[in-house]
C-alpha positions as CSV (number, residue, x, y, z in Angstrom):
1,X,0.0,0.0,0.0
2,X,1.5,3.5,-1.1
3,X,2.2,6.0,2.1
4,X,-0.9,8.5,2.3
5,X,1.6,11.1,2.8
6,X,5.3,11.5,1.8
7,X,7.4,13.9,4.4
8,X,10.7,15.1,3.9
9,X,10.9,15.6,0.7
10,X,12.9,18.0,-1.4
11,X,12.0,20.7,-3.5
12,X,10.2,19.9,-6.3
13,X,10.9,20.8,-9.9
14,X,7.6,20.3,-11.6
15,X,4.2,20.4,-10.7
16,X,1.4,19.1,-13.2
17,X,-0.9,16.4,-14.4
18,X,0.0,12.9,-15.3
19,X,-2.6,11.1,-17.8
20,X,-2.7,8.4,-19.1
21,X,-5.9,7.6,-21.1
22,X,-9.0,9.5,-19.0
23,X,-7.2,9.2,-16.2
24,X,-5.7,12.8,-14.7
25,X,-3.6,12.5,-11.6
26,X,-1.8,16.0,-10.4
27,X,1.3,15.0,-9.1
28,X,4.9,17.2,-8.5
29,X,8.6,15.5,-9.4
30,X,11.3,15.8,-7.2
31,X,15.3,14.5,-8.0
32,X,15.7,11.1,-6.6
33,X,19.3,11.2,-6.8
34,X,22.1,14.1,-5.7
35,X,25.2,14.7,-6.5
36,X,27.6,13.7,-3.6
37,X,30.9,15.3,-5.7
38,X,33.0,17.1,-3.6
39,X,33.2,21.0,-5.2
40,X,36.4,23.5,-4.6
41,X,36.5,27.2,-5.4
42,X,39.4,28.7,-6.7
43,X,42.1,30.7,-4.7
44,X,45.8,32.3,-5.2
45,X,48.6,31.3,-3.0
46,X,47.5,34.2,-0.7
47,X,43.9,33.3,-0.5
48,X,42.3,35.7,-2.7
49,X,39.0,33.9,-4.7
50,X,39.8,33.3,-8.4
51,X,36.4,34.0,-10.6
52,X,36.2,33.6,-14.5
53,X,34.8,36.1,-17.0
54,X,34.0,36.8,-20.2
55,X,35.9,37.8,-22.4
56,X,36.3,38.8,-26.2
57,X,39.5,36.9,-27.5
58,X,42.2,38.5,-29.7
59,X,42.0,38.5,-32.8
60,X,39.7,39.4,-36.0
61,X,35.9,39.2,-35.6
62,X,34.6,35.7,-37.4
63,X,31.7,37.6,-38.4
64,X,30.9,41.0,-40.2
65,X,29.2,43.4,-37.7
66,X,25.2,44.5,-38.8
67,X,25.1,48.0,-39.7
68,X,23.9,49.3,-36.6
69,X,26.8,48.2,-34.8
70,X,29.0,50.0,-36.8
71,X,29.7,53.1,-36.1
72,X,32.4,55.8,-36.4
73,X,36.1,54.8,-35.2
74,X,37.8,56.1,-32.4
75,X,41.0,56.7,-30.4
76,X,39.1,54.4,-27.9
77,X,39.0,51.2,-30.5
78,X,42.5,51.4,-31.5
79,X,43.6,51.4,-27.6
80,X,41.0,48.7,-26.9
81,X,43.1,45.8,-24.8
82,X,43.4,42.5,-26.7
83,X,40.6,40.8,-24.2
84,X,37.6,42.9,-23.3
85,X,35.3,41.6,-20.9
86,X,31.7,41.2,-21.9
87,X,27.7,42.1,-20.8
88,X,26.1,38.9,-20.8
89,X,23.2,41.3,-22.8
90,X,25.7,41.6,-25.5
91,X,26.7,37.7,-26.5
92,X,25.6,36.1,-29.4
93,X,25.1,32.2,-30.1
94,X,27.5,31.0,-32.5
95,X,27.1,26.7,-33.9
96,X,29.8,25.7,-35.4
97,X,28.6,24.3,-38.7
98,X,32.2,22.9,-40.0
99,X,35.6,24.1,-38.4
100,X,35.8,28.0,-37.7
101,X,32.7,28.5,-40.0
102,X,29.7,29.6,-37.7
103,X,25.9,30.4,-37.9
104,X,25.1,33.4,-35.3
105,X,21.7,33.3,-34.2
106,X,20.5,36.1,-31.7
107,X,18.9,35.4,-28.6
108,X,15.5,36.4,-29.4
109,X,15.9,33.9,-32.5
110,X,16.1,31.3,-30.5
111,X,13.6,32.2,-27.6
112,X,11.1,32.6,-30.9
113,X,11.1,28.4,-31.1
114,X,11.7,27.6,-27.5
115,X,9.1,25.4,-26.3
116,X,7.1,26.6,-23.3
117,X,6.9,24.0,-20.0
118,X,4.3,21.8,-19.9
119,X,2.1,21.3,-17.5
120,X,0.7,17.7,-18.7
121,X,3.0,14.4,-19.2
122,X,1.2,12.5,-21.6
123,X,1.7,8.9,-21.1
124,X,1.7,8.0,-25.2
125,X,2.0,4.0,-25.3
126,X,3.3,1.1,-22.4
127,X,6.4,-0.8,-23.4
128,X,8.2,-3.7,-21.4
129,X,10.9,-2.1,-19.0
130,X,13.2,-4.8,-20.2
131,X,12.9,-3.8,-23.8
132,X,14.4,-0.6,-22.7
133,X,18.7,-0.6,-22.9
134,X,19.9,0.9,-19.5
135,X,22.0,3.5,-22.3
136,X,18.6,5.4,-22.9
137,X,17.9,6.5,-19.0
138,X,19.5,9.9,-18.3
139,X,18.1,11.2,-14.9
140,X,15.6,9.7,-12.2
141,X,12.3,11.7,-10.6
142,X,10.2,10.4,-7.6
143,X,6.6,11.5,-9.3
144,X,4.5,12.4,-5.8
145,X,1.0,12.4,-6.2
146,X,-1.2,16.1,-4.9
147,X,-3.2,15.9,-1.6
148,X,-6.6,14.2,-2.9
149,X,-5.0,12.0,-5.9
150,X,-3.9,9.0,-3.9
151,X,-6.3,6.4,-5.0
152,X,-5.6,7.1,-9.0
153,X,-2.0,6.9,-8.3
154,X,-2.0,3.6,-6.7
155,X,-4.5,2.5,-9.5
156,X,-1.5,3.6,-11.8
157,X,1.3,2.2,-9.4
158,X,-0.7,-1.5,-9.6
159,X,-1.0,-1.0,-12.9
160,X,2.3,-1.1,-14.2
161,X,3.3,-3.1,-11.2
162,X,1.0,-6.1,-12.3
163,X,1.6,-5.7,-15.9
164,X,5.2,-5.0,-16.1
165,X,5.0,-2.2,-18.1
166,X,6.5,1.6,-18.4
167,X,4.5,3.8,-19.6
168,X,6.4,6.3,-22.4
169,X,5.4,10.2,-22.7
170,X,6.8,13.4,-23.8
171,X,7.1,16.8,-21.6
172,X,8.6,20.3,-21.2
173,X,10.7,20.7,-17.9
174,X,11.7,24.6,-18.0
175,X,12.7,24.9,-21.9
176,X,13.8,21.6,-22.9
177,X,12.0,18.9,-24.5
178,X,12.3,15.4,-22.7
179,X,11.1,11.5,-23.5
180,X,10.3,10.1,-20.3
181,X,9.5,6.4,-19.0
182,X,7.2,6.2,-16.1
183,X,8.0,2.9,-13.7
184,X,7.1,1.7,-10.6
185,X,9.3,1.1,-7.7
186,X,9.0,-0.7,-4.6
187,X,6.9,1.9,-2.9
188,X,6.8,5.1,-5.5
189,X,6.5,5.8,-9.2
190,X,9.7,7.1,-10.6
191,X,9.7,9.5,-14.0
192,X,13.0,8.3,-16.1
193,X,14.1,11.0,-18.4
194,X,15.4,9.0,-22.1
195,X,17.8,10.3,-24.6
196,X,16.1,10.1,-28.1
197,X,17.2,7.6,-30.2
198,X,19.6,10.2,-32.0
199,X,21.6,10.5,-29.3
200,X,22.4,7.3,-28.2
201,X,25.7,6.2,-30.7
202,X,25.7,3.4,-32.6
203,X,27.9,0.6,-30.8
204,X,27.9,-1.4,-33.9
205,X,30.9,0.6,-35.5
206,X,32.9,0.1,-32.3
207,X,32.5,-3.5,-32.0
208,X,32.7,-4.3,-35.4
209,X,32.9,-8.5,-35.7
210,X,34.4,-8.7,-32.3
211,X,31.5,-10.9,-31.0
212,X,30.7,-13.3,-33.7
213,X,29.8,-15.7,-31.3
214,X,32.3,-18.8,-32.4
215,X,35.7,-18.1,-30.8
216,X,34.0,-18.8,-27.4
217,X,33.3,-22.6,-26.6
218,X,30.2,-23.7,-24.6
219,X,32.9,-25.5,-22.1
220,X,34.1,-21.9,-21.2
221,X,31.1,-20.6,-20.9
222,X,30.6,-22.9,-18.6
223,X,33.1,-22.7,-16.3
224,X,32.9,-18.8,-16.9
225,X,29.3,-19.1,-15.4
226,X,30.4,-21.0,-12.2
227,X,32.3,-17.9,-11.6
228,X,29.6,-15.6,-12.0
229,X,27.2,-18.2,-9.8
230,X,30.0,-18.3,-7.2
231,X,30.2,-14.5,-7.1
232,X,26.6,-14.1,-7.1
233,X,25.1,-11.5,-4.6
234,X,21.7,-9.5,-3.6
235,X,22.5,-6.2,-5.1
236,X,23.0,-3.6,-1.9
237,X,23.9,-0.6,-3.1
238,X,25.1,0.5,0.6
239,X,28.1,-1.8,0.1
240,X,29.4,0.6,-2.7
241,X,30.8,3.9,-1.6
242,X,33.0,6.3,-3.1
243,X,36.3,5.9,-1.9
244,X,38.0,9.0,-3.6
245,X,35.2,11.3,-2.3
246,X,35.4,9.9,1.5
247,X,39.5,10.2,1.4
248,X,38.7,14.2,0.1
249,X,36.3,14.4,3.3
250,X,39.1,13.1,5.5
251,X,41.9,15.4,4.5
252,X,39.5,18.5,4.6
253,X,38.1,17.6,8.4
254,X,41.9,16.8,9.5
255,X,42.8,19.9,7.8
256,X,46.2,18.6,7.0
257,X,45.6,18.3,2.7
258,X,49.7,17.4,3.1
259,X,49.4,13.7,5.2
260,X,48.8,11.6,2.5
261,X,49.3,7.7,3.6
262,X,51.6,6.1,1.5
263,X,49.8,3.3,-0.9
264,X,50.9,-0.4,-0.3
265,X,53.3,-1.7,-2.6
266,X,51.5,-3.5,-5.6
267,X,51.7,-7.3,-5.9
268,X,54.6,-8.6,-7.8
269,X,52.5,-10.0,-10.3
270,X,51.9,-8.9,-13.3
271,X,47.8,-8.0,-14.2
272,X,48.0,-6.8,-17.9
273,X,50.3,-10.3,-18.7
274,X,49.2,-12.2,-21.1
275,X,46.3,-15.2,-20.6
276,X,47.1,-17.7,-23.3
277,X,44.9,-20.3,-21.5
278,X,41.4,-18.9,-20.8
279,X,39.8,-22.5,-19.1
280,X,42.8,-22.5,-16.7
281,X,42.4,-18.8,-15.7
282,X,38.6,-19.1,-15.4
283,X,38.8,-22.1,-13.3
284,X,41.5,-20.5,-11.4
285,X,39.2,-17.8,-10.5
286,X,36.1,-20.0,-9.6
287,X,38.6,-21.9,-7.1
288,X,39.6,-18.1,-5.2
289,X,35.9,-17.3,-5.2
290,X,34.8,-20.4,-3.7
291,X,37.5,-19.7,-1.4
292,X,36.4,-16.4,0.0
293,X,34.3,-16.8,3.2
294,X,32.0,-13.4,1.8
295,X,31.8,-15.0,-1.6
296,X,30.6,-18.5,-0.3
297,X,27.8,-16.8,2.3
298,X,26.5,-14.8,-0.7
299,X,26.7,-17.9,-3.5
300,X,24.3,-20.0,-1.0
301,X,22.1,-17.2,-0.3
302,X,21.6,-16.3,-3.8
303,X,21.5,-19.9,-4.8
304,X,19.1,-20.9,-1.6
């Protein structure tokens, strides 16, 4: 049963109406994930804060001024430094159509074809979530339903729930366009933004005939599977953490960015040596994950 009410929850970034068919269910998105990076500003050896501007770069204009820009030289031009900073006000939007060759479009060009935010997510057709590569999802919502709109939401929630299905819509957030996929979760219905299918790069090119599917015997794949049984886990994401990001935190509360602990020495063998006999090394690896105490706990719970 989905929580009448949802507390704590951060700001959201889009309030609207979800439909699907007849169906209207106001609801508001909110981020489900945040970024954990830790940021630095700039400073000079004596502390001073370093801040970027803009600025025009030497050299001749790439474009011929309109007429109204021109207007009668002065002493002022010729001394004008080789850098002058800009007014936002005053930039231009140059695409680069084919190196240095640009089309300059004005800002109220492109403000004419901006779309305006929507205030409706459409949900368009229901595909399987499995039919969906992981490639195409770009950023996670929690979709919270509007003080009254409960029982539609959970009719929506069951829905996709029983009939493992994602529904697929199209909306405005602030100016851009986005393709979405609406899931359910364990508890909650989660908006997935998608790239559109033009922006996902073809793979094919890359891989070429690297996989063609009879260097590989069905005794390897085999043994390669033990491996992957043996290893086998319930995914916990509260395992993972980012090592890098808790060292930063360290050093910062210790204040002392100079006691750095030296790393151990690396193993005297050699990882990027050459595996001329794939069965060995794949049997070699099933024997040290059977061998780990962690590995064997996890094989028989996943395999129990």
């Amino acid at each position: 049963m989905l929580p009448a009410t949802m507390r704590s929850m951060p700001r959201s970034v889009w309030r609207g109406t979800l439909s699907f068919g007849l169906v209207a269910i106001p609801v508001s998105l909110s981020p489900a994930t945040e970024a954990k990076d830790v940021r630095f500003h700039l400073f000079d050896r004596q502390g001073r804060r370093v801040r970027y501007r803009r600025v025009v770069e030497s050299g001749p204009p790439l474009a011929e001024p309109e007429e109204d820009d021109v207007g009668p030289a002065t002493d002022d031009d010729e001394e004008r430094p080789a850098e002058t900073e800009m007014a936002y006000e005053d930039l231009v939007r140059g695409y680069e159509v084919e190196p240095e060759a640009y089309v300059f479009l004005e800002t109220k060009e492109i403000d004419r074809v901006r779309p305006s935010p929507s205030r409706v997510i459409d949900l368009e057709e229901f595909v399987r979530l499995e039919d969906i590569d992981p490639i195409y999802f770009e950023k996670t919502y929690h979709v919270v339903p509007a003080r009254g709109a409960e029982k539609p939401y959970e009719l929506l929630w069951r829905t996709l729930k029983e009939s493992r299905r994602v529904g697929i819509g199209r909306f405005v957030l602030r100016t851009k366009p986005h393709l979405v996929a609406l899931r359910p979760m364990e508890r909650i219905l989660a908006l997935e933004t998608l790239y559109f299918g033009d922006e996902v790069r073809d793979a094919d090119r890359l891989v070429g005939d690297l996989v063609s599917g009879g260097a590989v015997t069905q005794r390897e794949i085999d043994i390669s599977k033990q491996l992957v049984e043996a290893l086998a886990s319930e995914w916990d994401p509260s395992r993972f953490a980012d090592e890098y990001r808790e060292e930063l935190l360290r050093m910062i509360a210790e204040r002392t960015p100079e006691h750095v602990e030296e790393p151990d020495e690396e193993s005297s063998e050699d990882p990027g040596s050459r595996i001329k006999d794939l069965m060995k090394t794949l049997r070699r690896s099933v024997e040290q994950a059977k061998a780990r105490p962690q590995a064997e706990g996890r094989g028989k719970t996943a395999r129990g």
